[in-house]
C-alpha positions in Angstrom: 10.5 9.6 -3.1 7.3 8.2 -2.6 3.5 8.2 -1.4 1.6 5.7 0.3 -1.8 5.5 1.8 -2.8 4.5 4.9 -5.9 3.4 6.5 -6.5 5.1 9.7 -9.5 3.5 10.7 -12.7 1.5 9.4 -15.1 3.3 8.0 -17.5 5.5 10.0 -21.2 6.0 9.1 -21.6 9.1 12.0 -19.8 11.4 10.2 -20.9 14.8 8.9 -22.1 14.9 5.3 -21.9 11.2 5.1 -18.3 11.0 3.7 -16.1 9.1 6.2 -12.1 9.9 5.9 -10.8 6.7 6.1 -7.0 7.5 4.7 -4.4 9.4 4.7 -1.4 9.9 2.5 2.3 9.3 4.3 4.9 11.5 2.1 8.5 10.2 2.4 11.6 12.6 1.1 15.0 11.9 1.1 17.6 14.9 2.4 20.3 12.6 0.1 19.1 10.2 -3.0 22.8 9.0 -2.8 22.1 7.2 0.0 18.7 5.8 -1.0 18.4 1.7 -1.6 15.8 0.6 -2.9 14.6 -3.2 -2.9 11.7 -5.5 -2.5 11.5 -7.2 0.8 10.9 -11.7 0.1 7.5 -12.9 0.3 6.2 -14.8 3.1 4.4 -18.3 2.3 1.4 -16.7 3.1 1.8 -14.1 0.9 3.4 -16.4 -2.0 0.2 -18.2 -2.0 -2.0 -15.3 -2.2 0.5 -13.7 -5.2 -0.1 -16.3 -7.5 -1.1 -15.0 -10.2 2.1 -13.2 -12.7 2.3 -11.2 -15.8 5.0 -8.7 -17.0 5.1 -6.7 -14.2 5.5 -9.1 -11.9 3.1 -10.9 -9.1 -0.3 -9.9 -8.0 -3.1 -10.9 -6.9 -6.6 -10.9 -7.3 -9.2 -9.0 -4.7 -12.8 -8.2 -4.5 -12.8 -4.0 -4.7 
């Protein structure tokens, strides 16, 4: 159904060969698709202001990577 990462922890620089694994992947399945909803929860006003930006795939916003 889906794949999402998640951040177990902030990086670590004491880690051997100097790579630090800082996600991990969460798999989620469904035993039924029949009973699957899918949605998009509202956005705060926190989050409305920092999604202000739109185009055609709807809101985003803008981050430093």
């Amino acid at each position: 159904m889906a794949t999402f990462p998640w951040r177990k922890r902030t990086a670590k620089s004491d880690v051997p060969f100097g790579v630090s694994q800082d996600y991990e992947w969460i798999l989620v399945y469904a035993k039924n698709i029949s009973l699957m909803t899918f949605g998009k929860l509202p956005l705060t006003d926190k989050a409305k202001n920092e999604y202000r930006y739109k185009d055609d795939k709807g809101l985003f916003r803008r981050a430093i990577l």
